[in-house]
C-alpha positions in Angstrom: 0.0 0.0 0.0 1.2 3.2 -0.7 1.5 6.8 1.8 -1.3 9.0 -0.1 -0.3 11.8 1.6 1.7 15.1 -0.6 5.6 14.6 -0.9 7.5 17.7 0.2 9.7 18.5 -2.8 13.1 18.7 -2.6 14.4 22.5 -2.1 15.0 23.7 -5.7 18.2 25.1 -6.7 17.6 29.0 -6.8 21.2 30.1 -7.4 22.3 32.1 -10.1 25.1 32.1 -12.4 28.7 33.4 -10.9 28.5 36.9 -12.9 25.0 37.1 -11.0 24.4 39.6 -8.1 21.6 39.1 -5.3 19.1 41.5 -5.4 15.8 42.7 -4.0 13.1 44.5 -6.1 12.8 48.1 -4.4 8.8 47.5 -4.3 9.5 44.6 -1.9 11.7 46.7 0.6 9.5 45.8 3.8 6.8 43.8 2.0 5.9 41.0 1.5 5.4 40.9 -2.2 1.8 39.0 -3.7 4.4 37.0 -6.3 7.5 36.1 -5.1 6.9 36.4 -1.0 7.2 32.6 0.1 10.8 31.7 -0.1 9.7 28.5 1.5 5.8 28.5 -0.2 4.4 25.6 -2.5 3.8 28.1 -5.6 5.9 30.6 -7.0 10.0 30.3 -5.0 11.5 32.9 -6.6 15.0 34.7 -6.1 16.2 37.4 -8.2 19.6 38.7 -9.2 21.5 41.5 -11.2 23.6 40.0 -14.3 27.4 41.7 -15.4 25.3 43.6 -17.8 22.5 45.1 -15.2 19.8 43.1 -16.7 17.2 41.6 -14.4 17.4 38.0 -13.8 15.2 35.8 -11.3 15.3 31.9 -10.8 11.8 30.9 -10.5 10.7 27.7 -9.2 6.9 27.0 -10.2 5.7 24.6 -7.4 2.7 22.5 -6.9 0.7 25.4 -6.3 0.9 26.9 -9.4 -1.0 23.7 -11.5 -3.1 24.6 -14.5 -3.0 21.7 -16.6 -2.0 18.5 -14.8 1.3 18.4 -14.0 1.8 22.1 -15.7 2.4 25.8 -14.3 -1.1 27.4 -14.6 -0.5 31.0 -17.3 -1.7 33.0 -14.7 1.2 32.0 -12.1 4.3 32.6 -14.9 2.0 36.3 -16.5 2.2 37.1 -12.8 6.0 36.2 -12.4 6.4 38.7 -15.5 4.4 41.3 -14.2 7.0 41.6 -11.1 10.0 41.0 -12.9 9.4 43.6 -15.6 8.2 46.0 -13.4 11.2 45.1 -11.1 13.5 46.2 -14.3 11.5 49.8 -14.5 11.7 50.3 -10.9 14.9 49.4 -11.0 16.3 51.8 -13.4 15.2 54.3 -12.0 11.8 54.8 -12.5 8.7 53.4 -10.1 6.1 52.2 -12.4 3.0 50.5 -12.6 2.2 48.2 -15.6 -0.6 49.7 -18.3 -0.4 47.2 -20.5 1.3 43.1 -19.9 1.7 40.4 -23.2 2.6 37.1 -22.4 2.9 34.5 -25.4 3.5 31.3 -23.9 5.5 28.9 -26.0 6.0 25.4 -24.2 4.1 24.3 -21.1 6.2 24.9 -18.0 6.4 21.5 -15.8 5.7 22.0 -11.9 8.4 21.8 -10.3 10.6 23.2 -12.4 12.9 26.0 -11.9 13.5 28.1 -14.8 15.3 31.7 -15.5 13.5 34.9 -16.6 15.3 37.9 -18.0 14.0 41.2 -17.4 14.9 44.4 -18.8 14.2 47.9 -19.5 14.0 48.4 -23.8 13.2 52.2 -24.0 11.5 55.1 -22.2 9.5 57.9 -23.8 8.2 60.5 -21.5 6.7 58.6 -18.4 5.9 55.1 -20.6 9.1 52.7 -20.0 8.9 49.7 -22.0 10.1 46.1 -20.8 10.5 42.5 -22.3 11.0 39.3 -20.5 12.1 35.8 -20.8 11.6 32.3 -19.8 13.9 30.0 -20.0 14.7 26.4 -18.9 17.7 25.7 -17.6 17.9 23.3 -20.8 16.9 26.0 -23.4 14.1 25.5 -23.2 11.8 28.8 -24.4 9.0 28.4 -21.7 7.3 32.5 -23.0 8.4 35.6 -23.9 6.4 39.1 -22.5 6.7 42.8 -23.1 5.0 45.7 -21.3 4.3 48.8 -21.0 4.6 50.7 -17.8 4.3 54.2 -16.4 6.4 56.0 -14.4 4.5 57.3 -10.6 4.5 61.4 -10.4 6.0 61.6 -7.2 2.9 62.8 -5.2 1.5 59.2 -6.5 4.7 57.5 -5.1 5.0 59.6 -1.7 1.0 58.8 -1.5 2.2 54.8 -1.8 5.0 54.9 0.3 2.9 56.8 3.2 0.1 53.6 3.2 3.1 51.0 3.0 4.3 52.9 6.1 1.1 52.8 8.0 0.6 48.8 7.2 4.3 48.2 8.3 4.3 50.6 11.3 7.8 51.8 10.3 9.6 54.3 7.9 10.9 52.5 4.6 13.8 53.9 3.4 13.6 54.0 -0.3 15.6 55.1 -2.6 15.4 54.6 -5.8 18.6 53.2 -7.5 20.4 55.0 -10.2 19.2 54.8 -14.0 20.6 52.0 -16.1 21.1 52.6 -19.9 17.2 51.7 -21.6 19.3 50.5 -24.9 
C-alpha cells in the first residue's frame, strides 16, 4: 500500500550564475510581495539577481501550487512572475512604475516543479511610458514564454501617497531610494 499523503519537494536550486548579483526589487523593501513572498511557499520560489550587464534575472521555481494543466504551471502564475519582474526592471532603473499594458505568449508548457530563468529588462522610455520585455527560459533551453509591457512611471505625489500607506501597514519608515538609472538600450 502506498502513503497517499503530498511529498515535500526537494528544495530547488535557486542560485544564479557566478557573474550574478543578489538583489531585491525596491517594491518589496519591507513587504511582503503577492508574487514572489514565500521563499519556503508551495507556488511561486522565486530569487532574483542582477547579471554583469545590469539586466534583471530571477530563478523561478513553479511549485505544486501553481498547477493549471496536470502536472503544468497554470499562465496566470508565470504572467504574474512577468508582471513583477518587468516592473522590477523599471523600478529598478530608475523609475517606479505601474504596468498599463502586460503580453505574455507562452511557448511550451512549463512543468511543476521546475525551476526556470527569466530575464528582465528595460528596452526604451518615452516620456513617463518605459517599456520592458521578459524571458523564460529552462535551464535546458528550453523557451517556456516571452512578454513585453508597457509601464508608467509614478508622479511623485502618486509615489509619496504609496510609500505613506506602506508605512502605515508596516508601522515603520521605509527607506527608499530609488537606484540610479541603467542605460534603456
Amino acid at each position: 500500500m502506498t502513503d497517499p499523503s503530498p511529498q515535500a519537494p526537494s528544495e530547488p536550486d535557486l542560485t544564479g550564475d557566478p557573474d550574478w548579483q543578489s538583489t531585491i526589487l525596491p517594491t518589496d523593501v519591507g513587504i511582503v510581495s503577492f508574487v514572489s513572498g514565500e521563499p519556503a511557499g508551495q507556488r511561486l520560489r522565486v530569487r532574483y539577481f542582477r547579471d554583469g550587464e545590469g539586466r534583471l534575472k530571477a530563478r523561478v521555481w513553479f511549485g505544486p501550487g501553481t498547477q493549471g494543466p496536470p502536472g503544468h504551471a497554470h499562465g496566470g502564475s508565470i504572467a504574474a512572475i512577468f508582471d513583477e519582474a518587468m516592473g522590477g526592471a523599471a523600478w529598478m532603473s530608475g523609475a517606479p512604475a505601474v504596468a498599463l499594458e502586460l503580453t505574455c505568449r507562452f511557448r511550451n508548457m512549463v512543468p511543476l516543479e521546475v525551476v526556470a530563468t527569466l530575464t528582465a529588462e528595460v528596452v526604451g522610455t518615452e516620456g513617463r511610458k518605459i517599456r520592458t520585455c521578459g524571458r523564460l527560459e529552462g535551464r535546458d533551453g528550453t523557451l517556456y514564454a516571452e512578454g513585453e509591457g508597457l509601464f508608467l512611471t509614478l508622479d511623485a505625489g502618486r509615489l509619496g501617497s504609496l510609500m505613506e500607506q506602506a508605512k502605515g501597514m508596516l508601522g515603520e519608515d521605509l527607506d527608499f531610494a530609488a537606484p540610479a538609472p541603467v542605460d534603456a538600450r
